[in-house]
C-alpha positions as CSV (number, residue, x, y, z in Angstrom):
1,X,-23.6,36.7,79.8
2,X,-24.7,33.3,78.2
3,X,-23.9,30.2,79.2
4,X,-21.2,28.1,77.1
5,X,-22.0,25.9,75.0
6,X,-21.4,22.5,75.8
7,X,-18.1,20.6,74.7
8,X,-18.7,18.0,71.6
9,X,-16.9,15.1,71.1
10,X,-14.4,15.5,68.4
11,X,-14.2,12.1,67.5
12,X,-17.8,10.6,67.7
13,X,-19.2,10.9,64.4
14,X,-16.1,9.2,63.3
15,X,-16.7,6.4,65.3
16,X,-20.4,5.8,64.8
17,X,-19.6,5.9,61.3
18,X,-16.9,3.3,62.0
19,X,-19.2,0.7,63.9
20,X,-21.7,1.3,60.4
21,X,-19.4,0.5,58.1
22,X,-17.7,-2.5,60.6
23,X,-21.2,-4.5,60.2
24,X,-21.3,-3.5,56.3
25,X,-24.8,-1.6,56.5
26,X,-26.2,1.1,54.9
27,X,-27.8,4.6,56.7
28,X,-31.2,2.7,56.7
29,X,-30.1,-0.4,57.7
30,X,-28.5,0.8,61.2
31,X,-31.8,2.8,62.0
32,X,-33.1,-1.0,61.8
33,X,-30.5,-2.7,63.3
34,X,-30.8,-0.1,66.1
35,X,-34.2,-0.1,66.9
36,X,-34.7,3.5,66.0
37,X,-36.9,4.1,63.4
38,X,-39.6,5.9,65.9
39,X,-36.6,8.4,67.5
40,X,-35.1,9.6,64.4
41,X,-35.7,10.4,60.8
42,X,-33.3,8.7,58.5
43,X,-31.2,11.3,57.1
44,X,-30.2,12.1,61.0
45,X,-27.5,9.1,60.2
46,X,-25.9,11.2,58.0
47,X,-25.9,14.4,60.3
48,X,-24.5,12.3,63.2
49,X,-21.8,10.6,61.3
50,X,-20.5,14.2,59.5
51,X,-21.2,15.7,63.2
52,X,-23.9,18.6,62.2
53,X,-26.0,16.7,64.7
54,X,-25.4,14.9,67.9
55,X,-27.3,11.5,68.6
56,X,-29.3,11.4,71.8
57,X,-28.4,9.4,75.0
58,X,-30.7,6.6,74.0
59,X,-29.4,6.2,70.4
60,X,-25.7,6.4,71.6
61,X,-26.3,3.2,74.2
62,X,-28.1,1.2,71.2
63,X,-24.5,2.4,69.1
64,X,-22.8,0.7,72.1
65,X,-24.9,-2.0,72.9
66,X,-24.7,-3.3,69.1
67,X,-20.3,-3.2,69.2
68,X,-20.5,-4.0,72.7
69,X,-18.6,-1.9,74.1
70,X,-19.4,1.0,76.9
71,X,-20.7,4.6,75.9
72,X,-17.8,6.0,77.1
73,X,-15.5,4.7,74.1
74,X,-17.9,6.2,72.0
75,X,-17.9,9.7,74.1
76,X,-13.9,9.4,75.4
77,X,-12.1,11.6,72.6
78,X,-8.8,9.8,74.3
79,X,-10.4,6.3,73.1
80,X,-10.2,4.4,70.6
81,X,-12.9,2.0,68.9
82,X,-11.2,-1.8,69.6
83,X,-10.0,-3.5,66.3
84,X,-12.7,-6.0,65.9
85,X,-16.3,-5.2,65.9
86,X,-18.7,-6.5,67.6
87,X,-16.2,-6.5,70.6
88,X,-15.9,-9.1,73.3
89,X,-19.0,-7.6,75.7
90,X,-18.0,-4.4,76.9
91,X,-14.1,-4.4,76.1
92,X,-11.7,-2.3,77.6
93,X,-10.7,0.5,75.0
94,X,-7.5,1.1,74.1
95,X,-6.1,4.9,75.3
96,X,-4.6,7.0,72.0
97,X,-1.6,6.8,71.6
98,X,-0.3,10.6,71.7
């Protein structure tokens, strides 16, 4: 038997496409803003943010590190992105409301 694949975060390309479009800039201009031109080719924006492709370890921390807030909103299915963008460093998240 195979192993399982791993579980996906339902919600990420959502959200990455959410903290995009919270600092107004286009597909090119977060692989600037991010610091990611030599890790990714361009159109991988697109792929993360309609989830066909998942963003490596590195490029989710420089996600986080430019809304300041922790990884683990962007990971946590069960949290949500805070209201305001860039957040106060590393805000608490708010829990989804069921």
């Amino acid at each position: 038997m195979g192993a399982k694949p791993r579980r996906r975060p339902r919600r990420l390309a959502a959200k990455l496409r959410q903290i995009r479009e919270a600092f107004g800039l286009s597909q090119s201009e977060v692989v600037k803003r991010l610091d990611i031109g030599d890790m990714i080719a361009l159109s991988q924006i697109s792929e993360f943010e309609t989830g066909k492709r998942e963003p490596s370890l590195i490029v989710l921390l420089r996600y986080a590190r430019l809304a300041r807030i922790c990884v683990e909103v962007l990971i946590d299915d069960e949290l949500d992105l805070p209201n305001k963008l860039p957040s106060a460093k590393h805000e608490g998240a708010r829990r989804r409301q069921r």
